[in-house]
C-alpha positions in Angstrom: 117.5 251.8 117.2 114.7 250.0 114.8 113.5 246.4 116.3 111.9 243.8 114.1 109.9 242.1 115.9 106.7 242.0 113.7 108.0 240.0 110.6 109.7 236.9 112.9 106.6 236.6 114.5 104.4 236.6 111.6 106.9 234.0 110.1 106.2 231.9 113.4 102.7 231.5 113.3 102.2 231.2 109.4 105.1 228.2 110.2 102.7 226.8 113.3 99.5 227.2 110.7 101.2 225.0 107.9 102.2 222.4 110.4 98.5 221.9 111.9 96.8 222.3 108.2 99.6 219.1 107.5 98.8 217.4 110.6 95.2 217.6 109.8 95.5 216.2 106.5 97.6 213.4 107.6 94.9 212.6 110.2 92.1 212.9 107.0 94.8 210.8 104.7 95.0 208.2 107.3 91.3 208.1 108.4 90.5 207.9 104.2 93.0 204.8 103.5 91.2 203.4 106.7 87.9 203.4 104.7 89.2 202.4 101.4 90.7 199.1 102.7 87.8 198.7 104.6 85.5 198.8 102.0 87.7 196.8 99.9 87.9 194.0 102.3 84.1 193.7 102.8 83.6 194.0 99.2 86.2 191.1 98.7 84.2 189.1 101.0 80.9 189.5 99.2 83.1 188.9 95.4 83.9 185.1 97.4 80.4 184.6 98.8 79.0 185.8 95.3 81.1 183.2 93.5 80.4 180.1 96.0 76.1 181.3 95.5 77.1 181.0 91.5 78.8 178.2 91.7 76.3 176.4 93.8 73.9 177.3 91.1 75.6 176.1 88.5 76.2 172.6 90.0 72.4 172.4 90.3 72.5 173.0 86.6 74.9 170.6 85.8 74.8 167.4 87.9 71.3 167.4 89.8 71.5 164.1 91.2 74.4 164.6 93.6 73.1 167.8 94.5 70.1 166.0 95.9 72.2 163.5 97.4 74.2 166.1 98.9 71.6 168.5 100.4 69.4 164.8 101.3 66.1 166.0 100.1 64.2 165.1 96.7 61.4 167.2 96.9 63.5 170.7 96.0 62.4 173.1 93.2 66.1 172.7 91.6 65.1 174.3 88.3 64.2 177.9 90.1 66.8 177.4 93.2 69.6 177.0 90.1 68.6 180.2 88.2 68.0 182.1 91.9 71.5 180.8 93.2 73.3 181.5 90.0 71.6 185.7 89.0 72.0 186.3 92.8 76.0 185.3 92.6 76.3 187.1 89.5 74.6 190.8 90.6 76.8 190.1 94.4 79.8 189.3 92.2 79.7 192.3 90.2 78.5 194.9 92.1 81.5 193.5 94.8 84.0 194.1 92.3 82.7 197.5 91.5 83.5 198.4 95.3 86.7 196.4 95.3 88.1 197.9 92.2 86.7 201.4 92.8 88.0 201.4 96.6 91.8 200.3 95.6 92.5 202.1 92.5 90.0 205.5 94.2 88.2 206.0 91.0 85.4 208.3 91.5 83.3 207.1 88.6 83.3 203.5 90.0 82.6 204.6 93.3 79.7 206.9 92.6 78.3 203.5 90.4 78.5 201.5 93.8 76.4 204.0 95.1 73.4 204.8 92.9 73.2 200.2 92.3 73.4 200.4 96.3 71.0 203.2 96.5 68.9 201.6 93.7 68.8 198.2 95.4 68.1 200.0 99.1 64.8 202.2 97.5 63.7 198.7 95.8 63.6 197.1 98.8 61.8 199.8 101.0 59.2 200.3 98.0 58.6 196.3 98.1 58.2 196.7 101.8 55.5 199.3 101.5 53.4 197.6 98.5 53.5 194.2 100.7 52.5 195.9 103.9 49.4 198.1 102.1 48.2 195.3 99.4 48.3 192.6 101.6 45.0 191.8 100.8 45.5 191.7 97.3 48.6 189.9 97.6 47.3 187.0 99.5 44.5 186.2 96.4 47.0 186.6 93.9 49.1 183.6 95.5 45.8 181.9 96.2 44.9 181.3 92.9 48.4 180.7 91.3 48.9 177.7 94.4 44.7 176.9 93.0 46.2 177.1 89.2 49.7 174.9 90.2 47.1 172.1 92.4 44.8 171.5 89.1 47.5 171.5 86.8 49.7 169.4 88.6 52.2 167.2 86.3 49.8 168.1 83.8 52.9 168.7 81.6 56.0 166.1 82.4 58.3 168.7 80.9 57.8 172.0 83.2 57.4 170.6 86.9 59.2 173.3 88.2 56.3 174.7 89.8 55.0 171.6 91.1 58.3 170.9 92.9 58.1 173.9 94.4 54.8 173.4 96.0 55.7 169.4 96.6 59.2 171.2 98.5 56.5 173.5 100.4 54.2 170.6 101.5 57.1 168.5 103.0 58.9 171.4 104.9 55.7 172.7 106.4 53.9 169.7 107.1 51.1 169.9 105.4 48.7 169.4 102.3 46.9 171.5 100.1 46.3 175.0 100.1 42.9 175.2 102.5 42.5 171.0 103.2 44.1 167.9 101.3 40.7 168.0 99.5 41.8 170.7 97.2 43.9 167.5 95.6 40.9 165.3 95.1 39.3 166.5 91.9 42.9 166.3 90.1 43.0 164.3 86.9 46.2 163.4 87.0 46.0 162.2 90.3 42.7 160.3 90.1 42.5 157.0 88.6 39.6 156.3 90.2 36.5 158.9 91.4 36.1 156.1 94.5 39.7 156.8 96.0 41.1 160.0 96.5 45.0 159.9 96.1 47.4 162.9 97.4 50.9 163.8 96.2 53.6 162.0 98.6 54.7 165.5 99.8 51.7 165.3 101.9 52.5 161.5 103.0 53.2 162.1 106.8 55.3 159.2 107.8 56.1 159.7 111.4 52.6 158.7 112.2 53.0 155.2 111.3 55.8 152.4 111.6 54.9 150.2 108.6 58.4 149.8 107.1 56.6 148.6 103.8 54.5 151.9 103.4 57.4 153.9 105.2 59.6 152.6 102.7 57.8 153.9 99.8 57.5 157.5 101.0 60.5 158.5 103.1 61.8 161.2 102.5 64.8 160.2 101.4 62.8 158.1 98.6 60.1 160.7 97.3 61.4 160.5 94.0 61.3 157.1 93.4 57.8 155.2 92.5 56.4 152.9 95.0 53.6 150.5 94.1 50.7 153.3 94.5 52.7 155.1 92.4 52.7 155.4 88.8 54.1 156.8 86.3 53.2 159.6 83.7 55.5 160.1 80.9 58.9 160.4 80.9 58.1 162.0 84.7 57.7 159.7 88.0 54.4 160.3 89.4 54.4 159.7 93.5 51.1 159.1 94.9 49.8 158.0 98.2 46.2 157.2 99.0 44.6 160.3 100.3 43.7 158.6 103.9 46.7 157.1 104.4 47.9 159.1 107.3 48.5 162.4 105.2 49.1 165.8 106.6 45.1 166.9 107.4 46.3 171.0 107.6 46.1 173.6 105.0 49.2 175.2 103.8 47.4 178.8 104.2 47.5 178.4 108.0 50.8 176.6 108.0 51.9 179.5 106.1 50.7 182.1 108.5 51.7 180.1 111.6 55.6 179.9 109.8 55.6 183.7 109.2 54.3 184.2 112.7 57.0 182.3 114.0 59.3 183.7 112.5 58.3 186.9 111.8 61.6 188.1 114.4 63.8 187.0 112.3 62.4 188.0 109.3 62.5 191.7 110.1 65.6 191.2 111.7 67.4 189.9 108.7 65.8 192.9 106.3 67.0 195.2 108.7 70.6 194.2 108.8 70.5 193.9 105.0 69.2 197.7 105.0 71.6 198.7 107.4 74.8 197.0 105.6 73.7 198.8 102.1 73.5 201.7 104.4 77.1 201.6 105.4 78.5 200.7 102.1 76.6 203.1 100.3 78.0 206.0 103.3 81.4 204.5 103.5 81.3 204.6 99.2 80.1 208.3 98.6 82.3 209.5 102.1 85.3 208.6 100.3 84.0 209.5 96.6 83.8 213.4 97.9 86.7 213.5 99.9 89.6 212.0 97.9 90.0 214.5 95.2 90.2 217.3 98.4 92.6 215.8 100.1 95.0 215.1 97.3 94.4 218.8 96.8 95.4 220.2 100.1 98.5 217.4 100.3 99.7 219.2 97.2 98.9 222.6 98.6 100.8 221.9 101.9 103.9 219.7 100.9 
């Protein structure tokens, strides 16, 4: 009497195979879909934080007076914040939407763009890291004289200040005057009216010294734009000066400088690292699911 045993128990195990190769690619399915929405939710969070960074930079553009008003300082370089704020929003906007769209409709070719701008941003960075680091030197002189260049020049033309509000925004958030000493200010024309007394832009007025409300008055921060009776005007552009022994910051902005970065310098390496880390993710999380989801639809098919 024949048995047949051989071909049942084939069946079995090619039954058993098919149900663990779908199991697995369940498990892959789910752990993909995982990935996708969470790359689409982070991306989606960058898009809104990308538009609010535009849209702050547009206001600058638009009404500068209440953005003053609003952030309480006068002595801000608004004309390079503006155009920083508003390019920044627009490459976090779109490179956002590249990941958003290319994680929720799984297109490869938007995916694999994410990547190489992520990757192109990440080798930027590190490449910027390593020509500060090794031409530090170099570096140092080339801001030296364009500080040098901005101090002589200084409201020289009443039209482009946006270099001269920079540095005045400089001097009033690091407390001090000048690039080496508040002398480099003293052989500035536009700043001398007479060779006998030395006068300094307010930025390097240092109020907390004194409590004459009549000279406080004139140079509070809250005030530096407006002209006080040392003052005076050049152009269609309010000049601000102070005398230059009237209680004005006596320290260098090089050594300021080096003291902030000191300071700081924790936080500063802490914040490029988790920058390089999160383009790190993104751009794993991006070409993980770029390679995997044309596979998995493959086997799904193969298997159901």
């Amino acid at each position: 009497m024949k048995t047949l045993e051989g071909p049942p128990s084939m069946s079995l195990v090619s039954t058993s195979s098919r149900t663990s190769q779908a199991k697995m690619s369940s498990a892959q399915e789910s752990c993909l879909s995982l990935i996708k929405y969470l790359l689409f939710v982070f991306n989606l969070f960058f898009f809104v934080l990308g538009s609010l960074v535009f849209c702050f930079g547009i206001w600058i553009l638009v009404d500068k007076s209440s953005f003053v008003s609003f952030v309480g300082l006068s002595f801000m370089p608004l004309q390079i914040w503006s155009k920083a704020l508003a390019i920044s929003g627009i490459v976090t906007m779109g490179l956002a939407l590249l990941g958003c769209l290319g994680a929720l409709k799984e297109l490869r070719c938007l995916l694999g763009l994410y990547f190489g701008i992520l990757l192109l941003l990440f080798v930027t960075q590190i490449t910027l890291g390593i020509l500060i680091s090794t031409q530090r030197i170099r570096l140092e002189r080339k801001v030296k004289d364009i500080i040098q260049e901005t101090i002589q020049n200084y409201y020289a033309n009443p039209e482009q200040t946006e270099a001269e509000e920079s540095w005045d925004y400089v001097q009033f958030q690091l407390r001090c005057c000048g690039w080496n000493s508040p002398e480099d200010w003293y052989h500035v024309r536009s700043l001398s009216s007479n060779e006998s007394v030395y006068q300094v832009p307010c930025s390097c007025r240092n109020s907390s010294v004194t409590n004459n409300s009549s000279v406080s008055n004139m140079t509070s921060p809250a005030q530096f734009s407006r002209v006080g009776p040392l003052a005076r005007p050049r152009h269609s552009t309010e000049l601000c000066v102070v005398p230059a022994n009237s209680h004005t910051y006596r320290e260098g902005c090089s050594r300021s400088l080096q003291k902030w970065l000191h300071n700081n310098l924790i936080s500063i390496v802490g914040i490029c690292l988790g920058v390089g880390l999160l383009e790190l993710s993104f751009m794993s999380l991006s070409i993980f699911l770029c390679r995997n989801l044309d596979q998995l639809y493959d086997r799904l098919a193969r298997y159901r």
